[in-house]
N, C-alpha and C positions, 0 to 999 in steps of 0.2 A: 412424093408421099403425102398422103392426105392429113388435113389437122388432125385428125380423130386417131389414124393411128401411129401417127407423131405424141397426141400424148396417152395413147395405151404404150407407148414404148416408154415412155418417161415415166407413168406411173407403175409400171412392171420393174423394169431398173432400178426406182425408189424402192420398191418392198423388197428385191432381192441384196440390197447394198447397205439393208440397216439389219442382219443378222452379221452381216460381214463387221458392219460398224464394230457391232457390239464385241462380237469376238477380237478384234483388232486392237480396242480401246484396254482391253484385258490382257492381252499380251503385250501390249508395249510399256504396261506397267513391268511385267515380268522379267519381259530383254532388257529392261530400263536396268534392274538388277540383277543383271549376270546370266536368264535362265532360258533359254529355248523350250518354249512347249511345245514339241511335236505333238503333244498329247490333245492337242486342240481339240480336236476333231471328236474322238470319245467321250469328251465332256459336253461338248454341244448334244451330241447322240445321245446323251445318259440325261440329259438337260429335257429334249423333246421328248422322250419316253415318260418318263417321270412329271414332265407337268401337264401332258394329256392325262396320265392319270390322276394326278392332284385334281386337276377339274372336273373329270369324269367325275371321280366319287365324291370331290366334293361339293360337285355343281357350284364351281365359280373358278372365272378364269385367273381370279389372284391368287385364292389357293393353289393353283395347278402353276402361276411363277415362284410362289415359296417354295413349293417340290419340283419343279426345277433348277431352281438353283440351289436346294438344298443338295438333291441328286449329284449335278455339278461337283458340287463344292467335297464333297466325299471323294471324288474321284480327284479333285485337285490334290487332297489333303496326302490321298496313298502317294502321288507322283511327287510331292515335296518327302515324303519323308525317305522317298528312295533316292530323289535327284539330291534332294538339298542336303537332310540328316545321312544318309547313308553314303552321300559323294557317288553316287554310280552315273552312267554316262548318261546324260539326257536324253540326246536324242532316241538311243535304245528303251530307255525308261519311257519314252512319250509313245513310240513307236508300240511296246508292247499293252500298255493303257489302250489304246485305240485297240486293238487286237481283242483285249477286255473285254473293253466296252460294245466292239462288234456283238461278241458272242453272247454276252449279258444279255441285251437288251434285245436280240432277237429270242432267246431264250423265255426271258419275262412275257416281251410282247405276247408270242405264241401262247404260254402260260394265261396270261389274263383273259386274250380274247376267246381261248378255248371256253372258257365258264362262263362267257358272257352272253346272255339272250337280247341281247339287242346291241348296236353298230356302238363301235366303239369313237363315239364321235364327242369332243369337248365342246361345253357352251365358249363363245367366244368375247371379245371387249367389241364392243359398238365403237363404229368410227367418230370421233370428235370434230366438227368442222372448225376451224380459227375464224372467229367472222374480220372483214374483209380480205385474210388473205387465202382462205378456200376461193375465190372467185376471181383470182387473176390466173389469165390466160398459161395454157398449159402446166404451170407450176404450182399453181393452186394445188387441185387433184391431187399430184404427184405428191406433194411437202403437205399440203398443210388440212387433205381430210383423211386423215390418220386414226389409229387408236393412242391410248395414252403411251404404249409402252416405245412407240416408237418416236415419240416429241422427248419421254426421258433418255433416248439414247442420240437426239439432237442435243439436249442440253449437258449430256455426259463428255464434249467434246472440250469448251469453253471449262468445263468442271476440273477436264483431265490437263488441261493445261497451266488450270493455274495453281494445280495440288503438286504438279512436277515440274514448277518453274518457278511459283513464286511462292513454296513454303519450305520449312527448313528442310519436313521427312522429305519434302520430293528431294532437296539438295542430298541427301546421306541415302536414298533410293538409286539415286544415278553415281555417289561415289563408288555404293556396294558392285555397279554393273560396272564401271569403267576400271579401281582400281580396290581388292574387297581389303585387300593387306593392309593398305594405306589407311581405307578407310576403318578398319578393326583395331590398328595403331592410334584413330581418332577417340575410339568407345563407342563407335557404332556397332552392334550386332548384328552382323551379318547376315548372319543365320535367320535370325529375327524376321528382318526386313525381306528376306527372299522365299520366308514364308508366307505374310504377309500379303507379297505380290502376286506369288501363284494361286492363293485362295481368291483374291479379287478377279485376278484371270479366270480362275473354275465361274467363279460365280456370276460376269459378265459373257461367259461362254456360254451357261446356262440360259440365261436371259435368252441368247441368242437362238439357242435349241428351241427353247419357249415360243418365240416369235413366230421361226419357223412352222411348228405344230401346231400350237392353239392361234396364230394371229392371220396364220397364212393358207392351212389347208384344215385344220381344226381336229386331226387325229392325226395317228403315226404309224410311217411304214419302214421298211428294217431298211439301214440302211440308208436313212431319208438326207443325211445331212448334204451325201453327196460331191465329198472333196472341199466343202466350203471353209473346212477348219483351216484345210493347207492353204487355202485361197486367204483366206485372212492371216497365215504366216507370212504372204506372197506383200499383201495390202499394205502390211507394217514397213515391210525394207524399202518397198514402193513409195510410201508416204514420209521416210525418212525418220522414222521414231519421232513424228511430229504428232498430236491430236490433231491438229488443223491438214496437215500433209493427207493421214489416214484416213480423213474425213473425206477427201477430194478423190483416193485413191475407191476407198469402199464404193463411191458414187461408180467411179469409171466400168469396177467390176461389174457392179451391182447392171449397167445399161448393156453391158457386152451380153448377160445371161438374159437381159430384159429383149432384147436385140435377137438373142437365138430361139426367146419363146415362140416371136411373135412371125419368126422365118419360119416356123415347124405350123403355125396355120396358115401359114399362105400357100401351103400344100406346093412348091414350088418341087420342079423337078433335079430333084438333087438331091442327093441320100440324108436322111436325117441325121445320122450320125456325124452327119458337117456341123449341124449347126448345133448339135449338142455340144461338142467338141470348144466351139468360139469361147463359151469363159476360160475356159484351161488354156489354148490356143494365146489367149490375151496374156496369161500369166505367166507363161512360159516366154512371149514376147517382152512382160514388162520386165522380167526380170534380167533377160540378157540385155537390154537396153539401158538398164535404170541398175541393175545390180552392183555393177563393177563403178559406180559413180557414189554410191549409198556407204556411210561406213559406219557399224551398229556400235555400241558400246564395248569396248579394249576385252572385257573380262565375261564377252558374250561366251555362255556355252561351258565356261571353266568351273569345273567343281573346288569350292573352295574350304578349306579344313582351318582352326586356328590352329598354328604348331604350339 
């Protein structure tokens, strides 16, 4: 393999493994306390809708991250108040959210672009170069000529580790996920803090939707997110409820999709649908391999009530 498409694979793999990032870094706030969001996936979708449009009309791409993750975060807010205040079953609760958010958002999309006379296309952020390290060899490109939104989801890792390692809320964030009783018996609330985590998960999922849409193809198609929400449920067990773990795992995914784009132009003889297949392919591998070795938080998944 040639240098050149040694780092088109590497710089492909980068932009496919910081939306993953982002969504991952938001969930393992959530599993951190107690809560499986299957509902990933709808939130990033409601995320990239909503902030092509924020740019669209407000011609700027930061406008179109606030209405993404404002989007987002609306959709977090319904799945807490069913999973968390109502105690209903998560994964059903997230599963139906996604089902939502399908239908919303193709609905809207249709909606807006019917009325629109011209492409429904957002302005974008300009790549930022790092000077000296845009220009080393292969990794340059890849890491460091970027836009800004994907340097903040570099420095969201180092961030997310030392907010859930070395501060008190992250100590009484991971008591709520491992044991809530105990920790409710302390004067922690619960409730509180499992709110708290699923909004920051909407709102880092958003980000991600964001990325996707305005950073990555710069408008929105139904349906765009493309399994990536489950793929970043997949990323967290994978990386071991670590930031730094999640961080290693997003890359891996991120090079497997980078790796299937770059099979689907070499026009090789072999059905496409192989190489679209390879990220899920990966994930499905990582997790019988890595699954049964990973153990998430005691009180994952368990709706919790004060009696």
């Amino acid at each position: 393999m040639s240098r050149e498409a040694l780092a088109a694979i590497l710089a492909s793999g980068v932009a496919m493994a910081i939306p993953l990032l982002l969504a991952a870094l938001g969930e393992l706030f959530a599993e951190r306390a107690g809560i499986i969001n299957v509902g990933l996936e709808g939130m990033m979708l409601v995320g990239a809708l909503a902030g092509v449009a924020g740019a669209f009309f407000g011609r700027s791409p930061w406008l179109g991250l606030l209405a993404g993750i404002a989007g987002s975060m609306v959709m977090a807010a319904l799945f807490a108040l069913v999973a968390v205040t109502r105690g209903a079953d998560q994964v059903v609760a997230g599963t139906a959210l996604n089902l939502l958010a399908l239908g919303a958002t193709g609905a809207a999309f249709r909606s807006i672009t019917g009325r629109l006379s011209e492409p429904f296309i957002a302005p974008a952020w300009n790549p930022v170069r790092v000077p000296g390290l845009s220009a080393l060899p292969l990794l340059g490109e890849a890491f460091f000529d970027r836009n800004l939104l994907a340097y903040a989801a570099y420095l969201l890792v180092p961030i997310a580790a030392g907010l859930l390692f070395h501060t008190r809320w992250g100590l009484m964030l991971r008591a709520a996920g491992e044991n809530p009783a105990a920790a409710d018996s302390m004067g922690i609330d619960v409730a509180r803090l499992r709110w708290a985590a699923i909004l920051w998960g909407g709102a880092l999922a958003g980000c991600g939707g964001v990325f996707l849409s305005i950073g990555h193809v710069r408008t929105f198609s139904e349906d765009m997110i493309a399994g990536r929400g489950f793929i970043a449920l997949a990323v967290v067990i994978f990386g071991r409820w670590s930031p730094w773990g999640i961080a290693a795992a997003a890359l891996l995914f991120g090079l497997a999709q980078g790796v299937s784009y770059s099979f689907q132009a070499l026009n090789l003889r072999a059905p496409y649908q192989l190489f679209l297949s390879l990220p899920y392919l990966v994930t499905l591998a990582a997790l019988v391999f890595r699954g049964k070795q990973s153990r998430g938080p005691a009180a994952l998944g368990q709706p919790y009530r004060r009696s």
